[in-house]
C-alpha positions as CSV (number, residue, x, y, z in Angstrom):
1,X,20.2,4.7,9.8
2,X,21.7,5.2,6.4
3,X,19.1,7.0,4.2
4,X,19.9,4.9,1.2
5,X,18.3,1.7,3.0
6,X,15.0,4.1,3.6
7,X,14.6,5.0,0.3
8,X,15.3,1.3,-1.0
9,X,11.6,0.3,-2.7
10,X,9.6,-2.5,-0.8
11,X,10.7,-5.6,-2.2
12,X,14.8,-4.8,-2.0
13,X,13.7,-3.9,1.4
14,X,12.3,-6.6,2.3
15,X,14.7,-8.9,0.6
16,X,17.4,-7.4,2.9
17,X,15.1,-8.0,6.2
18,X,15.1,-11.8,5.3
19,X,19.0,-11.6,4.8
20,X,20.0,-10.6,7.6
21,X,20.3,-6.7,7.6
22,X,19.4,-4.7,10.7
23,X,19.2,-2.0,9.0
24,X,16.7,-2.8,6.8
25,X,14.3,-3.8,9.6
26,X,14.5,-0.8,11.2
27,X,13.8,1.2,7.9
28,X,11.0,-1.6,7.3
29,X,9.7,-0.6,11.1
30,X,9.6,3.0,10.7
31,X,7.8,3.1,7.4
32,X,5.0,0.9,8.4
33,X,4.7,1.8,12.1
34,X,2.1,4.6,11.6
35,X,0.4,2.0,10.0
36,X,-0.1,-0.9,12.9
37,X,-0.1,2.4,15.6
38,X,-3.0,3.0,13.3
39,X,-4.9,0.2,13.5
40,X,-4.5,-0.4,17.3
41,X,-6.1,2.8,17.6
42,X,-8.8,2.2,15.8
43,X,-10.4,-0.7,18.1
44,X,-10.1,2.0,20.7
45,X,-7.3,0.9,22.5
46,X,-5.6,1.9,25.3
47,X,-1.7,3.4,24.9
48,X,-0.4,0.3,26.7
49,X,-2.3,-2.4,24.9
50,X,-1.1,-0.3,21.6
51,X,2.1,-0.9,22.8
52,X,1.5,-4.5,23.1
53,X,-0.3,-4.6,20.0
54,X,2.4,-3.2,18.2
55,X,5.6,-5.2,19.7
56,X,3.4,-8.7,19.0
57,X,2.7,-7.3,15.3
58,X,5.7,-6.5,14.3
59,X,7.2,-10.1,16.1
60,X,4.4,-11.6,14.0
61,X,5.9,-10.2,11.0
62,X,9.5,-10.7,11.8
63,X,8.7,-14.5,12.4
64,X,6.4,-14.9,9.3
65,X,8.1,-12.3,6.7
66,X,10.2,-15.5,5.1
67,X,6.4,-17.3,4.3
68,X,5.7,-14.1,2.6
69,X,5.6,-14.4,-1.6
70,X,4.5,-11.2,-3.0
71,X,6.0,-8.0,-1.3
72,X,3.6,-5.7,-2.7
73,X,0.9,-6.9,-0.2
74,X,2.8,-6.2,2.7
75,X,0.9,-3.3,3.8
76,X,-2.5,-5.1,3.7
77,X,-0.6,-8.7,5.1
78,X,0.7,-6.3,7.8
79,X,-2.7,-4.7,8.1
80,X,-4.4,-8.2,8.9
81,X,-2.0,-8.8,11.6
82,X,-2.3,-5.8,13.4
83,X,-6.1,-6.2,13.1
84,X,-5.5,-9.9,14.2
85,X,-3.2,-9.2,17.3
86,X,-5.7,-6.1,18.3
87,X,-9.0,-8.3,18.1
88,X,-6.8,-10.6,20.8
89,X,-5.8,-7.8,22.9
90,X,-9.4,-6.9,23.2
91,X,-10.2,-10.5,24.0
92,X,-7.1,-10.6,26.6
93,X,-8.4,-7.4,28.3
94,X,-12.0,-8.3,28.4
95,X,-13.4,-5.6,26.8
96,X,-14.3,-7.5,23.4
97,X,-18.0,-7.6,22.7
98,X,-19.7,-9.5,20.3
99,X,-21.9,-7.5,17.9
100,X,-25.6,-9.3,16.7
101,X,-27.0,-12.2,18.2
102,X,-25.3,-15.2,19.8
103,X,-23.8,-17.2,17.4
104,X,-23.7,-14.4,14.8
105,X,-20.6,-14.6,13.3
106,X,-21.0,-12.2,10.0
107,X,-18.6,-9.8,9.5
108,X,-20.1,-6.8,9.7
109,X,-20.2,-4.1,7.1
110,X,-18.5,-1.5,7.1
111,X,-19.8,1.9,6.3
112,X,-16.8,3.4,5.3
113,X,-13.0,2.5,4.9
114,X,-11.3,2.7,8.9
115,X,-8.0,4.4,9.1
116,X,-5.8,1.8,8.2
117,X,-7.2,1.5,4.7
118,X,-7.3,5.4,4.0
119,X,-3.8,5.2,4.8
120,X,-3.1,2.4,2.2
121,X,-5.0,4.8,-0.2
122,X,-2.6,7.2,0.7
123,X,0.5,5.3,-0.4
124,X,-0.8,3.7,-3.3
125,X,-1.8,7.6,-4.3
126,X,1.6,8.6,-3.7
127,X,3.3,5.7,-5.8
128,X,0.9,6.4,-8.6
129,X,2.2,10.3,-8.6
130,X,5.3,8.8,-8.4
131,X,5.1,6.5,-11.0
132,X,3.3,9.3,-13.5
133,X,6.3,11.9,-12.9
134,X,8.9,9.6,-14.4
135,X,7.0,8.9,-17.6
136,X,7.5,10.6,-20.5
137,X,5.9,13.9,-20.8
138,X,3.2,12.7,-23.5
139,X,2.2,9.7,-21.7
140,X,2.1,11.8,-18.1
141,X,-0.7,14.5,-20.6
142,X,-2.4,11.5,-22.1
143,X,-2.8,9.4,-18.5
144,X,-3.6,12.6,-16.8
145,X,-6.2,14.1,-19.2
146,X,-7.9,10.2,-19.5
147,X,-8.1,10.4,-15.6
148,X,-10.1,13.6,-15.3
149,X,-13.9,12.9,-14.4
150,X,-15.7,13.2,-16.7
151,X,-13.0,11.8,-18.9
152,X,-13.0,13.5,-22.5
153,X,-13.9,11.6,-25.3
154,X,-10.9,10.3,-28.3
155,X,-11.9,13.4,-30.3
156,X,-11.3,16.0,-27.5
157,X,-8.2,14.1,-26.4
158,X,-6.7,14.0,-29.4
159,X,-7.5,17.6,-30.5
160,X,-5.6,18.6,-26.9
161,X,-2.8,16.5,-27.4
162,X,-2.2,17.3,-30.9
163,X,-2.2,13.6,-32.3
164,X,-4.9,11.4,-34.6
165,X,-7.7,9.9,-33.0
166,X,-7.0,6.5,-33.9
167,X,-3.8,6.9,-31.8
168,X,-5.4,7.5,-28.6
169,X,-6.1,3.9,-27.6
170,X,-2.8,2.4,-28.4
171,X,-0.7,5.2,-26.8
172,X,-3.1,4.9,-23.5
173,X,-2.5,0.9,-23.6
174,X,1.5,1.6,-24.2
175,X,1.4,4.5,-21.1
176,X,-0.1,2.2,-18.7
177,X,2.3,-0.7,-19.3
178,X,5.1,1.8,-18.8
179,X,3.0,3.4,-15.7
180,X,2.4,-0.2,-14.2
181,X,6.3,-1.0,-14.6
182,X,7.2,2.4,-12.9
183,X,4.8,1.2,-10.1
184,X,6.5,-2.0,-9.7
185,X,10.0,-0.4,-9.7
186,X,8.6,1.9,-6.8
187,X,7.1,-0.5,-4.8
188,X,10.1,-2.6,-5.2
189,X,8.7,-5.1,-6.6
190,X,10.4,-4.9,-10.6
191,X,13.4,-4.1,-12.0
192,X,13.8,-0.9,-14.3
193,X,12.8,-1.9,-17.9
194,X,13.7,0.0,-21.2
195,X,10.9,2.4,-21.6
């Protein structure tokens, strides 16, 4: 597979899936498989209903990817149908439970994120590094030094960074447009824009 069609960002990706290319579906495949693997693992499945769980997802998808209108939420449109297509092979195997009282249908609440959503974590952390290494050095200081918990106050920031107080706010706003078209170049979902 030609390393240039795995390193294309997620909407050019995705735009060559629903033209035709091979290629691109198999680059699309590989980057998200850990993903649906994950979430068929996480309603304790077996190895052969993950199997299952994963060929009917990504079939799902393959069907379905022309209906979809904003790239960005592939991961979490992808998420849902793995969910969706592992709640079914519990149904189909008969080992799906219903939790609560009969007629209870609540969704119950979640203590904590399950794996499929710490991975999404992960990727949207890795797009936001991204993002913050190709911006220019000052707004990379200001972002990172606003970031920090506790964040300093204007005075601090601006005695660090070496510029006027009154500065701080518009620089920040200016940073975080140019941070927020970075992320939509990465995630393939812009087009590069003078900076």
């Amino acid at each position: 597979m030609e390393t240039a069609v795995r390193a294309q960002g997620l909407g050019d990706l995705i735009a060559h899936c629903l033209s035709g290319s091979q290629e691109a579906w198999s680059a699309l495949v590989e980057r998200y498989a850990p993903l649906v693997w994950t979430v068929a693992r996480s309603h304790r499945l077996s190895t052969p209903d993950c199997e299952e769980v994963f060929q009917l997802t990504w079939l799902r998808v393959y069907r379905s990817l022309p209906r979809l209108h904003t790239p960005e939420r592939f991961p979490a449109w992808l998420t849902t149908c793995a969910r969706r297509e592992s709640l079914k092979q519990l149904e189909r195997s008969g080992r799906y439970v219903p939790v609560g009282g009969a007629g209870t249908l609540d969704r119950p609440t979640a203590a904590e994120p399950g794996p499929e959503e710490h991975l999404l974590v992960r990727e949207r952390r890795a797009h936001v590094h991204a993002a913050l290494a190709r911006l220019p050095d000052r707004d990379r200081r200001l972002l990172t030094l606003l970031s920090a918990d506790p964040a300093p106050g204007y005075d601090e920031v601006s005695r660090r960074l070496g510029i006027a107080r009154g500065s701080v706010g518009p620089l920040r706003g200016r940073a975080l447009r140019r941070l927020a078209e970075q992320m939509r170049i990465i995630e393939g979902v812009g087009h590069p824009a003078a900076l």
